[in-house]
N, C-alpha and C positions, 0 to 999 in steps of 0.2 A: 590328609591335608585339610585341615579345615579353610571353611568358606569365610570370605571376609565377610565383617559388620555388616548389617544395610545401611550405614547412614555412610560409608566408604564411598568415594567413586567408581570405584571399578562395581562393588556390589550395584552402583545404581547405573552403569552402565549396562550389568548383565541383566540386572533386572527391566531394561529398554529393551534390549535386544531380544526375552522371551516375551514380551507385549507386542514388538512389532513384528514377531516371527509368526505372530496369527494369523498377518495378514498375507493371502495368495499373491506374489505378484502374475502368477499367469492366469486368470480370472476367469471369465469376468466376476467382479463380485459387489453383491450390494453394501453400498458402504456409508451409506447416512448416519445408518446407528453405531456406523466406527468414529466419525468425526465427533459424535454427541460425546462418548464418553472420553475421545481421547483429546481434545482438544483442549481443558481442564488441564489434562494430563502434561499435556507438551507444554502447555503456559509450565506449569511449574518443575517440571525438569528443567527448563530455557532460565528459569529463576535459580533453580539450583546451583545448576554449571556456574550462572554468574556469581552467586553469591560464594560460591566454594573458592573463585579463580580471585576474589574480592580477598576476601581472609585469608591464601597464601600469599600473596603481596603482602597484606599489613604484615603478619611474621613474619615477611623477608627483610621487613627495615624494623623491627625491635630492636630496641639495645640490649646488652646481657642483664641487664637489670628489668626485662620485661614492661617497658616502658616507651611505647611510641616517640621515634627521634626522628622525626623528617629531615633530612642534611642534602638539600639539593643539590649541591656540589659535589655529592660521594657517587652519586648515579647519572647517566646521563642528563640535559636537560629536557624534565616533560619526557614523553613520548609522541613521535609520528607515525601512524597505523597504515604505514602507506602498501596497498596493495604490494605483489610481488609479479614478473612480468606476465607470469603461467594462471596466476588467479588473482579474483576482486575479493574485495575486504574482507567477502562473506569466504570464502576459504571452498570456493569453487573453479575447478580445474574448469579454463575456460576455454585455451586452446585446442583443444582436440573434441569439445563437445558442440556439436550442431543439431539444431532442433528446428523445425519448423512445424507448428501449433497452427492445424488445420479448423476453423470453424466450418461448424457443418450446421444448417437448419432453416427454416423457411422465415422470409422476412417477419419483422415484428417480434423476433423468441429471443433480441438480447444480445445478439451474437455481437452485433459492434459495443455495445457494454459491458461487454463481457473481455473482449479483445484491450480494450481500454485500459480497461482495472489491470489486465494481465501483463501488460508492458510499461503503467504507473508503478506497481509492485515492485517487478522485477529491477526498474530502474534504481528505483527509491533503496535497495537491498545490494545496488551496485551492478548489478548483473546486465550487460546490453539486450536491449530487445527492440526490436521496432513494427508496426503493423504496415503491412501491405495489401490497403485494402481495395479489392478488386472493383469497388465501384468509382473511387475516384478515377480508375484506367477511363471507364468506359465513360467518364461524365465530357473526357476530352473532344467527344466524337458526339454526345450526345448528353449534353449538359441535363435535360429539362425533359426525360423521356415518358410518352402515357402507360397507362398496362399493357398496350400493344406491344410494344416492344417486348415484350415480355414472354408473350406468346410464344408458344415451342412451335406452329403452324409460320411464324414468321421468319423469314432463313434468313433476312438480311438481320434483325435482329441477334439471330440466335450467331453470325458470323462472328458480330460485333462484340456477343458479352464473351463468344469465345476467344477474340483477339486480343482483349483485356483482358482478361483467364494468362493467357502467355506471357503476355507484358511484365504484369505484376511478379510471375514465377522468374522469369527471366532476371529482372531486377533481384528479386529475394537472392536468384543466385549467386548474382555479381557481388550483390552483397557481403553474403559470407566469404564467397572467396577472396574478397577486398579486406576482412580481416574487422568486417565493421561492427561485429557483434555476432551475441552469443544464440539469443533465440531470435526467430521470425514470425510472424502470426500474420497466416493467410486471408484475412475477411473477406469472405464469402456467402452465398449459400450452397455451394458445392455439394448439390441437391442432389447428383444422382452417382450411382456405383462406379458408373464409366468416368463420371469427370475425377472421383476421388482415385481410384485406379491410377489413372494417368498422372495425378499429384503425385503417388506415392512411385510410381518409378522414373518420373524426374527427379526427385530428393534421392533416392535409393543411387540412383545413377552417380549425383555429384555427393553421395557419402553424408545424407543426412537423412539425419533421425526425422522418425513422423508421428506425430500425438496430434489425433482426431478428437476434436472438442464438439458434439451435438447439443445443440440447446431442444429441448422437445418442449410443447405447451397446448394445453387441451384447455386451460384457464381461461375460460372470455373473457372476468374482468380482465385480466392481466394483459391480454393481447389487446384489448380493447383501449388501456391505458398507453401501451406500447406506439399504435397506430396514432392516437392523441398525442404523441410526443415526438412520432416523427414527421407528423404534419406540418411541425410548430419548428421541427432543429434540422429536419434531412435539406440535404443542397441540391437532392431532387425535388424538392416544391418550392425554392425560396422565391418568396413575392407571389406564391398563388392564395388563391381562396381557399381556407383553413376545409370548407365542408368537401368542396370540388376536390382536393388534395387527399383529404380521408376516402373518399368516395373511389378515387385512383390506384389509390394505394391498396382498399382492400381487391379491387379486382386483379390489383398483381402479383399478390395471395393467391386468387385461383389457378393464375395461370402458374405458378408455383406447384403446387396442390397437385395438378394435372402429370406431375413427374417425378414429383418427389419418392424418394428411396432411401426409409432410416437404414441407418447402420444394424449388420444384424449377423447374424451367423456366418452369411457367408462373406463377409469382412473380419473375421475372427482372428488370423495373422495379423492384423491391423495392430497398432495399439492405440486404446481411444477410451474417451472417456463421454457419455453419456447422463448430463442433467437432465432431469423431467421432473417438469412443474417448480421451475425456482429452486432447483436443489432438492424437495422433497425424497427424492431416490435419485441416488449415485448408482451409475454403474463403470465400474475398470475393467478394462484389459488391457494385457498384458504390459504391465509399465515396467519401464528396463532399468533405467538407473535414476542419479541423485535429482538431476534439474526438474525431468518427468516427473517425480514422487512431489516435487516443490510446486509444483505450478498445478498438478492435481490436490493436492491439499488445500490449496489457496483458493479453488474453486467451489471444494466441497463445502469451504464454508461463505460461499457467495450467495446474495441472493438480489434478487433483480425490482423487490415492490419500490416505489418511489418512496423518498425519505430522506430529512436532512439531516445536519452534524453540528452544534453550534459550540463555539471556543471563546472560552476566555480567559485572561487572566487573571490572576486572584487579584484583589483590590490594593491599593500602594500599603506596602509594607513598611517597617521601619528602620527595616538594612536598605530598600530604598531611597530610603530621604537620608539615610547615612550613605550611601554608597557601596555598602557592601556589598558580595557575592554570596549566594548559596544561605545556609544557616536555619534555621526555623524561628523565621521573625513573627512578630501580632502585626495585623493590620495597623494600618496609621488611622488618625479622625477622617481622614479622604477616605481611606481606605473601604471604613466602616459605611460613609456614604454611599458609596460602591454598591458593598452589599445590600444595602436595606434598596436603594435604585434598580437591581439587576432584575427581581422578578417582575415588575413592571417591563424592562427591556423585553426580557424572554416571553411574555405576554404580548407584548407587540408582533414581535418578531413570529412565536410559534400558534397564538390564537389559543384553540382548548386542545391541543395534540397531546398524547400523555408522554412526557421526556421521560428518561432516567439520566441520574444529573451521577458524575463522574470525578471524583477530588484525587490528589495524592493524600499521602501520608499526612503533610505536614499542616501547621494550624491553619498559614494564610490564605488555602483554598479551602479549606473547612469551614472555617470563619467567613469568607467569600460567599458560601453557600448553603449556609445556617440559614436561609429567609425563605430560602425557595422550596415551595410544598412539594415537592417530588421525592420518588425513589432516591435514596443516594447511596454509593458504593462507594470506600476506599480503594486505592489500588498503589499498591507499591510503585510500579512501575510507570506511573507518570509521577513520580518525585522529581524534581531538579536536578540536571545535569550534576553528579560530584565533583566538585573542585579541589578535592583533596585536602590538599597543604595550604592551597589558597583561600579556602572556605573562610569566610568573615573577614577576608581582605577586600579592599577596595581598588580596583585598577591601577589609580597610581601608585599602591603601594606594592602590586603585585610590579608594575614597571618597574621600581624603583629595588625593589629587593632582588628579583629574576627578574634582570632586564634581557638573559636572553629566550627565556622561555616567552614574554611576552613578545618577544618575536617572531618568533618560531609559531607562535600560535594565530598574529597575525596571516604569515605566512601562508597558513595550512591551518586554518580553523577548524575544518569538517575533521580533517584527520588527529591532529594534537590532541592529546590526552594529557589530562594533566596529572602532577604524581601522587597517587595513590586515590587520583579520582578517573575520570572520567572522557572520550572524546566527544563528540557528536555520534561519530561512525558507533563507537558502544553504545550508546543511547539508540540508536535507529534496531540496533538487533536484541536490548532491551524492550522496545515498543511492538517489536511484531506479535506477540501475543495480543496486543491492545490494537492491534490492527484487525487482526482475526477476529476478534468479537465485536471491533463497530464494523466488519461487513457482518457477522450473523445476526445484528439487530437492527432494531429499525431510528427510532429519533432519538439521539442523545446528545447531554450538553455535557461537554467536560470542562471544567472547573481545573487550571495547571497553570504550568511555568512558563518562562519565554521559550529556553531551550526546549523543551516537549512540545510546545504548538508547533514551534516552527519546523520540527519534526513531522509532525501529524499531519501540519497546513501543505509542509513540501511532498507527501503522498498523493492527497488529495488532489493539489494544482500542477503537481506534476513540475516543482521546481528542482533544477539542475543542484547537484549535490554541494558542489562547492559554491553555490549562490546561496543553499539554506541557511549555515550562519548568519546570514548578516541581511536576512529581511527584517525591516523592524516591526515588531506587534505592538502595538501602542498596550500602556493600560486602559481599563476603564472604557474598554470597547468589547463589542460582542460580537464575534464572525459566524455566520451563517453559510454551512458551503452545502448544494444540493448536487449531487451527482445527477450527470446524464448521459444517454447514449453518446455526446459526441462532445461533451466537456463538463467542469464544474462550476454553477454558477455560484459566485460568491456575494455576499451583499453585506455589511457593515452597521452597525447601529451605534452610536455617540452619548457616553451617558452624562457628557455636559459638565460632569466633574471633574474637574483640577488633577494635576499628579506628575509627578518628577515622567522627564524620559528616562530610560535608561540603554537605552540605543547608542550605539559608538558606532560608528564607522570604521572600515578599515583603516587603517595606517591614519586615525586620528589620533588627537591628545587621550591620553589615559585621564580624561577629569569626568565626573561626575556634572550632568546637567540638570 
């Protein structure tokens, strides 16, 4: 029998299956120089699958004369991507899987930024997650605490961060047995063998899984940075003195320090995953199934230096001031303003920082971005949501022709797909490759759509899924969002020039503004 084609599905499925057969799931295994090469790799199989699942729909609606006939009427209307009771959109069995995502590491290594990112992610991808982080238990008891506290010598201390230690697991329990979600992330520093022990056979007890997350750091700047940030954002210093707060902070480090116990051999049953030095070296073990392989990938390619993101949108287009949707319009004379204005913007905003600047495909973020002296990179995958059938319609005429698709899409914006384009929800599992590489880098400006900010922006700030449709991005504005341990700060810059909105509202008029 012979082998099918490579460029076949099944050949590039079997050809995935012997690339990831490399890899040990019973470990541990160093896996940095796995992410470098395979990362590439997954962008473009994630690209293929879609492009493959793109052109058997278009040949499903040819006519026998090989000629594209869109007949909305012959197919249902549109499509709704709506989840199924047992899984979320991303096609994750959710009911039977329980994980709780142990952080492990001494203050200042990232672990609450790290917990963060992991439950924006997860969310952003549909999947539930929430953090249970054990310092908010104990700030109930003792809001504003010094290093003493801290102290292993102190027993009324050490009562207290054990009584919050319980709280919080207690809660995480209730949690999942309340049916509230899929993963939990413990924040901690779950410093030593005894306390991790005891996590893993209360989860073992109520039948959940356990993925031990270590942040390790030998970096001075880096901790040094870390300590500077939580002097400025933790809710243990607010309203003190920025030096007296560093100065507390790092003696709570020592007392830290005095007990700490990395994860190591003899935690080897465990399964865990081991950062040192900002992701420089991964270490796995034993990872067991799908959500664990998802949530360690997304770390491997994490990194913790300080660093912003800035978004814009291409400059007003010419289906813009016409109303249209989708299409590959030239900028309008504002438009052109825009761009020749933007690298002044981005001067402002970023100082002498060196960006790499980020366009899709098409001319109007190209054209957008022709001014600005940087690195720039194409990318398929921040193109404009597809609209299919609708593409170079203008709302009220998509009203007016499908008047019930454009209900239906009101309806359920995130989820509606339109026919032979596009939902939101397909968009967000188009972007995760572009997610993966603005966490493996450091300052970049991306140059895109409304639909793909508002994508990208609802990762970032961590907005609810079915509210991302319908944020509005203005044109002719530049967003700046800087992650941190305990949020993202955004900041706005106004480039004073003119430009149609294009923002609708729900259950608005279908008119162009």
């Amino acid at each position: 029998m012979s082998s099918a084609p490579p460029w076949e599905p099944q050949a590039i499925l079997e050809a995935l299956k012997a690339d990831v057969s490399q890899l040990n799931p019973d470990g541990p295994v160093l896996a940095r120089s796995i992410v470098g090469r395979h990362t590439l790799v997954t962008s473009f199989l994630l690209s293929t699958f879609y492009a493959l699942s793109r052109i058997i729909f278009q040949v499903s609606i040819m006519g026998e004369d090989g000629y594209f006939q869109p007949q909305m009427r012959k197919v249902p209307t549109g499509e709704l991507m709506q989840p199924s009771r047992k899984t979320n959109g991303y096609g994750v069995q959710a009911e039977d899987t329980r994980i709780c995502v142990v952080m492990v590491g001494l203050p200042a290594r990232g672990k609450s930024l790290i917990a963060q990112k992991v439950v924006r992610y997860l969310g952003w991808l549909s999947i539930p997650a929430k953090t249970f982080n054990v310092g908010q238990y104990r700030r109930s008891n003792t809001p504003t605490p010094t290093a003493e506290f801290f102290d292993t010598s102190n027993a009324e201390g050490e009562r207290l961060r054990r009584a919050a230690a319980e709280a919080a697991v207690d809660d995480m329990i209730r949690w999942f047995a309340a049916g509230s979600g899929t993963i939990a992330i413990l924040d901690a520093t779950n410093s030593t063998k005894d306390r991790r022990r005891w996590i893993q056979e209360r989860c073992d007890a109520e039948g959940i899984e356990t993925l031990y997350v270590e942040s390790k750091c030998d970096d001075g700047d880096l901790i040094m940075s870390n300590i500077l940030e939580v002097k400025t954002t933790s809710p243990d210093y607010k309203g003190q003195d920025p030096e007296k707060a560093a100065q507390d902070f790092r003696n709570r480090i020592k007392n830290y320090e005095k007990v700490y116990e990395t994860i190591d051999e003899d935690e080897s049953d465990m399964t865990y995953v081991k950062l040192i030095n900002v992701g420089k070296q991964v270490i796995i073990n034993r990872i067991q199934d799908y959500l664990q392989s998802r949530v360690v990938y997304y770390l491997m390619n994490l990194h913790l230096k300080s660093r912003s993101i800035w978004l814009s949108r291409h400059g007003e287009s010419n289906f813009n001031l016409s109303g249209q949707i989708g299409g590959d319009a030239d900028i309008s004379d504002r438009g052109e303003a825009y761009a020749r204005r933007l690298p002044e913007l981005v001067k402002q905003s970023a100082g002498d920082r060196q960006l790499t600047v980020w366009t899709s495909t098409l001319k109007r973020t190209i054209q957008t971005a022709r001014f600005l002296e940087y690195e720039k990179l194409e990318w398929k995958a921040l193109d404009e949501l597809d609209s299919g059938v609708c593409d170079g319609l203008t709302y009220a005429e998509i009203a007016e022709q499908y008047p019930e698709d454009f209900k239906q899409r009101d309806d359920d914006k995130y989820n509606y797909r339109y026919l032979g384009g596009e939902s939101y929800r397909d968009v967000v599992i188009r972007l995760e490759p572009i997610i993966m590489e603005l966490e493996r880098s450091e300052n970049i400006l991306i140059v895109t759509h409304q639909a793909i900010l508002r994508c990208i922006y609802a990762y970032f700030m961590n907005v609810p899924q079915e509210r991302s449709p319908w944020m509005e991005v203005p044109l002719h504005t530049l967003i700046k969002l800087t992650p941190k341990a305990y949020s993202t700060i955004e900041e706005r810059l106004k480039a004073d020039i003119p430009a149609v909105s294009t923002f609708r509202e729900k259950g608005s008029l279908a008119k162009h503004q």
